[in-house]
C-alpha positions in Angstrom: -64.4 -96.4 -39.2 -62.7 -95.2 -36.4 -65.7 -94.8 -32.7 -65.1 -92.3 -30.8 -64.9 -93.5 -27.1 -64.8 -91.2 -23.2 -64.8 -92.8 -20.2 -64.4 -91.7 -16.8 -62.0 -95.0 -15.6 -59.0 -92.4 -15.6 -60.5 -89.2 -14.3 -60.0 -88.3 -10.8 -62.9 -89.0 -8.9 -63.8 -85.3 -7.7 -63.6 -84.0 -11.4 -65.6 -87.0 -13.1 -69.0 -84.9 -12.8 -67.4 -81.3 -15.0 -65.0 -83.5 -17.2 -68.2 -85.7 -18.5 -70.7 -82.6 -19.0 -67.4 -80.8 -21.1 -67.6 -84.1 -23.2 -71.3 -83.8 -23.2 -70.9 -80.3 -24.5 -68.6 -80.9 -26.8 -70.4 -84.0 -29.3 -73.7 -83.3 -28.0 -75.2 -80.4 -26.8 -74.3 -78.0 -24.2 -76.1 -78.1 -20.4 -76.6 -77.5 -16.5 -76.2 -80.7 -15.2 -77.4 -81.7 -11.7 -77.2 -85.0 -9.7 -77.4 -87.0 -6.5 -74.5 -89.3 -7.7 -72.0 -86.5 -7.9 -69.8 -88.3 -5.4 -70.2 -91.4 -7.4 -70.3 -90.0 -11.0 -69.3 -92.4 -13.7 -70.1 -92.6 -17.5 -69.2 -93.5 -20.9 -70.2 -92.4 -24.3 -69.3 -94.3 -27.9 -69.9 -91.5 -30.9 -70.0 -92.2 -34.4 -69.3 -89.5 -37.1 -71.9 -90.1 -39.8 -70.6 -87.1 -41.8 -73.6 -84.0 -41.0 -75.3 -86.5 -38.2 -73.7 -88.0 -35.0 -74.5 -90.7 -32.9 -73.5 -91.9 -29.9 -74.4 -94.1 -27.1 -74.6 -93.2 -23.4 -74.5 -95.3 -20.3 -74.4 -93.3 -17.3 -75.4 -92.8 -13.9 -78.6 -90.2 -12.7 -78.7 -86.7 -13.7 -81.0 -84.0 -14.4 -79.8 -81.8 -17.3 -81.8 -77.9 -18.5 -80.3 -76.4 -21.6 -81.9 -73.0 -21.2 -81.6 -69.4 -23.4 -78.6 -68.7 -22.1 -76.5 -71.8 -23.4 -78.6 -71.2 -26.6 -77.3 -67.8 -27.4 -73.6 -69.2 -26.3 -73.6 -72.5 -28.2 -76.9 -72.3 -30.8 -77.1 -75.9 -32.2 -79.7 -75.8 -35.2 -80.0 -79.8 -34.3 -82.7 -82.1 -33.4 -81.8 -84.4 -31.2 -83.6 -88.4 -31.5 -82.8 -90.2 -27.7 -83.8 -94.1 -28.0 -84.2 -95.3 -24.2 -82.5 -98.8 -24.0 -82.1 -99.3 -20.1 -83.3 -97.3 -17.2 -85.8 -94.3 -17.4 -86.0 -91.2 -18.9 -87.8 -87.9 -19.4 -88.0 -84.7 -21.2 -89.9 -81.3 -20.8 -90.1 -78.9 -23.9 -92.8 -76.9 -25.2 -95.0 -77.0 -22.6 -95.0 -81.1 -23.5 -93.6 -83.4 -20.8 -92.9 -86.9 -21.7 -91.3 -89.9 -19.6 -89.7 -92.7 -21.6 -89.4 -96.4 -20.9 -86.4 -99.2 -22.6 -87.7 -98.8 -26.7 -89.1 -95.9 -26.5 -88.4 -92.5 -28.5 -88.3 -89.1 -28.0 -87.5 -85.8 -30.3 -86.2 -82.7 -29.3 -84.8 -79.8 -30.6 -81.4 -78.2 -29.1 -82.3 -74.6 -30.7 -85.0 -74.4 -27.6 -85.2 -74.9 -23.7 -85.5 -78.5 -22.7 -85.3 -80.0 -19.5 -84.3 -83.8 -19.5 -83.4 -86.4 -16.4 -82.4 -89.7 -16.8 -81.9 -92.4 -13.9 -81.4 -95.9 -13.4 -84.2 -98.4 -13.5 -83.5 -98.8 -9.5 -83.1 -95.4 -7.7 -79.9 -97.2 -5.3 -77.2 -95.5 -3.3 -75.0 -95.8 -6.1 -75.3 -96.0 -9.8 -71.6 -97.1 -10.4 -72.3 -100.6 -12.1 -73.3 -101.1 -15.6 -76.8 -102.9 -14.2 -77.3 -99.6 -12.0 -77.0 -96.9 -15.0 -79.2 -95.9 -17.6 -78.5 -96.7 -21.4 -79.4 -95.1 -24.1 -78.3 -93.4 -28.4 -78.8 -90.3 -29.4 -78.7 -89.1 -32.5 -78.0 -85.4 -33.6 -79.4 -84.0 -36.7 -78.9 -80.9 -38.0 -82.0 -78.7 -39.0 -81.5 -78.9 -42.6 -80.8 -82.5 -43.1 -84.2 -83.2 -42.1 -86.5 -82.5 -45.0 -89.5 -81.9 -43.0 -90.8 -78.6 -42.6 -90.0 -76.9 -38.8 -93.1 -75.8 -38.0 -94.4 -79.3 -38.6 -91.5 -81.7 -37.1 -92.4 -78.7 -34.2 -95.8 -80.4 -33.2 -94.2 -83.7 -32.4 -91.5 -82.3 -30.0 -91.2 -84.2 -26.4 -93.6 -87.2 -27.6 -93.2 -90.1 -26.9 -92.6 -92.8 -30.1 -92.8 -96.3 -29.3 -89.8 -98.3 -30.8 -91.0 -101.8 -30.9 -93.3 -101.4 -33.4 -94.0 -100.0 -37.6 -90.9 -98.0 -39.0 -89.9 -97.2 -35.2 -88.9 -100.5 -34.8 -87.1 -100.4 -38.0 -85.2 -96.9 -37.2 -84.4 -98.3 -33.6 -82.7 -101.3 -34.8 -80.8 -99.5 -37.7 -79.5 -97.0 -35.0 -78.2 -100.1 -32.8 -76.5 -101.7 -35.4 -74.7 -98.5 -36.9 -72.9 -98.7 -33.7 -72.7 -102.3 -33.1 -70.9 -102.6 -37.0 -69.5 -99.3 -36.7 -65.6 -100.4 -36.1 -66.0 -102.4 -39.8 -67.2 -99.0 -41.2 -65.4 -97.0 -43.9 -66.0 -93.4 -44.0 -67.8 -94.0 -47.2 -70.2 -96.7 -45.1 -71.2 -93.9 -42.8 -71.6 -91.0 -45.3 -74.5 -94.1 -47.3 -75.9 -94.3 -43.9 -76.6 -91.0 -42.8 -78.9 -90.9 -46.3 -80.5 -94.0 -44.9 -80.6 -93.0 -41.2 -82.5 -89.6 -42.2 -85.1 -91.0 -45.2 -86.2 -94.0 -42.2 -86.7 -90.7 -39.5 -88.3 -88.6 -41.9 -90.8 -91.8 -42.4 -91.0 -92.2 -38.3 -92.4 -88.8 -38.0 -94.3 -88.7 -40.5 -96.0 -91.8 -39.2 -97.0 -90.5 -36.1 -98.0 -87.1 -37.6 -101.0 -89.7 -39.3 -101.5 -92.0 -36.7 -101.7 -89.4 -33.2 -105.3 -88.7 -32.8 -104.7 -85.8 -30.5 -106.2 -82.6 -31.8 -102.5 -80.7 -31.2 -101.1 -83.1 -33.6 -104.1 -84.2 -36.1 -103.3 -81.0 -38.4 -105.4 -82.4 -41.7 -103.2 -80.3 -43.9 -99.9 -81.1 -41.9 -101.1 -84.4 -42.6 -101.5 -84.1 -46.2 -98.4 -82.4 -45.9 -96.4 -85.5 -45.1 -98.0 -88.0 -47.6 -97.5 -85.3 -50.2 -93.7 -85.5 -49.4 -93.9 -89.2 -49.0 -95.1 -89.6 -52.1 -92.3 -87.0 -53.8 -89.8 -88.9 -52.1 -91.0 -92.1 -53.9 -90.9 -90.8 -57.1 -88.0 -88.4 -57.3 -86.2 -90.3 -59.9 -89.6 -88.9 -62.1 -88.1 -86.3 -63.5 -91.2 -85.3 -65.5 -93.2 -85.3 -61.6 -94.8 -82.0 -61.5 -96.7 -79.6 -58.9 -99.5 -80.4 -60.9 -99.2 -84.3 -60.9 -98.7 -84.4 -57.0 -101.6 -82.2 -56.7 -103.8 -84.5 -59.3 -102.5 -87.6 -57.0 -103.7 -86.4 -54.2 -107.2 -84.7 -55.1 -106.8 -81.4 -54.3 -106.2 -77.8 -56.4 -102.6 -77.2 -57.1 -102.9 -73.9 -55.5 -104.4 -75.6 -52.3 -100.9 -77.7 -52.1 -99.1 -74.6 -52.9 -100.8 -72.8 -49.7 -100.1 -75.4 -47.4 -96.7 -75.8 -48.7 -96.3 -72.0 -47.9 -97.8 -72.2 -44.2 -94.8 -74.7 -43.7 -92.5 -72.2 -45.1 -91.7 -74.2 -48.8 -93.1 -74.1 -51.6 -93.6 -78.0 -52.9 -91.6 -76.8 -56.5 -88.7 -75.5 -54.1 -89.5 -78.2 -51.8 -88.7 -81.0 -54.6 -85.8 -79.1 -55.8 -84.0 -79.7 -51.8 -84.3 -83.1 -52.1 -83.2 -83.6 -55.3 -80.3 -82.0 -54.5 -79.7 -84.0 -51.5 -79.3 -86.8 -53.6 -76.5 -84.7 -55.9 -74.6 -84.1 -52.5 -75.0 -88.0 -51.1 -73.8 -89.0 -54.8 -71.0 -86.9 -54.5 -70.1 -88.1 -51.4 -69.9 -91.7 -52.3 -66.5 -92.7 -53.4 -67.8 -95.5 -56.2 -69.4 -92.4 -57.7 -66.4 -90.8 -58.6 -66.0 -92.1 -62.0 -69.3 -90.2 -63.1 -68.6 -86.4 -64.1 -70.7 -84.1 -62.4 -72.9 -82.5 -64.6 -74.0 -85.9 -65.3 -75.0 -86.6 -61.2 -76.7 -83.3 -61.7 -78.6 -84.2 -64.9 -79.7 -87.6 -63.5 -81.6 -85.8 -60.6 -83.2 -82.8 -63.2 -79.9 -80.3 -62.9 -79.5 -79.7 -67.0 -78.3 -76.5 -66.2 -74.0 -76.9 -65.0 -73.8 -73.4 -64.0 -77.4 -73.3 -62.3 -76.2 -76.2 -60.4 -73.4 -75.3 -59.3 -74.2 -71.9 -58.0 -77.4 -73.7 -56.3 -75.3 -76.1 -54.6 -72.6 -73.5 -53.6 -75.7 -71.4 -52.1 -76.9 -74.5 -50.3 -73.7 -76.3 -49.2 -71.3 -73.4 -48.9 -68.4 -75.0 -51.7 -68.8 -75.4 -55.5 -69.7 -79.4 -56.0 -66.1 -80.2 -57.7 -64.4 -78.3 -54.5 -66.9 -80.8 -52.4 -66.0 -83.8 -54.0 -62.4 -83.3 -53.6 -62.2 -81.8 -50.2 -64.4 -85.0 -48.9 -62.0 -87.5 -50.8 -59.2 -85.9 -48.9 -60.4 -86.1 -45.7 -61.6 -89.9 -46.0 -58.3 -90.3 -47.1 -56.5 -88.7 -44.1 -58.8 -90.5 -41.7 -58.2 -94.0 -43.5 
């Protein structure tokens, strides 16, 4: 699997600073950039395609970066963005919640709103031009809809700081690490398993610190139950006889109390089940040592009896008939190598 590299080694000096925040723009997100090491402006960044996710690793000298509504209506990105601090300090302002970072430490954000980040060297020097003088860190970009919690919910944990060294952080901070440490023996097919992986581990980071934050903005009870609700699903999707009723019974409240909270997150848990069990149709299809299983029966393992249901519900949510996904994706792993 082919990593995606930019440096600045070749760049003319005085065009360093708008050739790195072009890059920037280009596999990350779109921003004004400021810094005091303009004259002095070096940085690299290593990107890996995991199919609908990206990640990449930045080392890179000072800066101050505000993505404000004007970027946003000229380059919306419907992304959440995960940055994991590894050297140097960081920060990040959104929604009225300002958090600074230290090396481990995690922060969400979402590129669809104002944010206002800096990052700088652990030593504020002169220069930042050496490796030991910049800061390090990943981010990961993940699109709105690959994340199967609801938005108004992943919303209350915007800008908060997630310790990495510990519980499933620790986990999801090593697994991003070693993506790009292992990512030159990747095949395409690697990368398109991982992204599954990389999303069910953030998924259970959140909703970690949705149950564990004592702080009255975050300690929603029904957000809460929310989240174990869907941990629970998640568990047991392979159930295909789970129903509304049997999460409800699991988890001692009405089925109509579920259904309400399900709604205030903009789901309802029947549709909400349905989304992830097609998320597992798309990941099968996507896997290369799946292809000698027909379709409909993919579909049928994850509850899809119906072929013509499926595929106009998988056309409706991924834009292509399932057969036309299949074989598009097979021909572009097979271009790339």
């Amino acid at each position: 699997m082919a990593v995606t590299v930019v440096r600045l080694d070749d760049v003319p000096v005085r065009d360093r600073f708008a050739f790195w925040w072009q890059a920037v723009a280009e596999s990350v997100v779109s921003v004004d950039a400021f810094s005091e090491y303009v004259d002095d402006f070096w940085a690299e960044m290593s990107t890996v395609d995991l199919g609908a996710l990206r990640l990449s690793r930045v080392r890179c000298s000072g800066f101050e970066a505000r993505r404000n509504a004007h970027r946003i209506r000229r380059a919306n990105a419907d992304a959440y963005q995960v940055a994991l601090l590894l050297r140097g300090r960081s920060g990040i302002v959104q929604e009225d919640q300002e958090t600074a970072l230290a090396p481990a430490d995690l922060t969400l954000y979402d590129a669809s709103r104002p944010f206002l980040a800096w990052s700088f060297p652990g030593e504020r020097r002169a220069s930042s031009r050496t490796q030991g003088e910049m800061s390090d860190g990943l981010i990961l970009h993940v699109p709105h809809d690959a994340l199967a919690l609801p938005g108004p919910t992943v919303r209350r944990l915007l800008a908060r700081r997630i310790s990495g060294r510990e519980s499933v952080a620790a986990l999801f901070s090593g697994l991003l690490q070693q993506i790009l440490a292992q990512a030159a023996w990747m095949t395409r097919a690697d990368t398109e398993r991982l992204s599954g992986v990389v999303v069910d581990l953030l998924t259970s980071v959140l909703a970690h610190e949705m149950e564990t934050d004592p702080s009255p903005f975050v300690m929603d009870p029904g957000a809460v139950l929310v989240l174990r609700v869907q941990a629970f699903v998640e568990r047991r999707l392979d159930d295909l006889e789970l129903s509304a009723a049997d999460v409800a019974a699991a988890h001692h409240v009405s089925l109509r109390h579920l259904q309400r909270l399900f709604q205030r997150e903009g789901h309802t848990i029947t549709g909400w089940i349905q989304q992830r069990r097609l998320e597992r149709c798309h990941r099968a299809l996507a896997d290369p040592l799946m292809d000698g299983r027909p379709i409909r029966v993919i579909a049928a393992c994850w509850g899809f009896t119906n072929e013509a249901h499926f595929n106009r519900l998988f056309r409706r949510t991924y834009g292509t008939p399932p057969a036309s996904y299949r074989r598009q994706l097979r021909h572009s792993q097979s271009q790339q190598g």
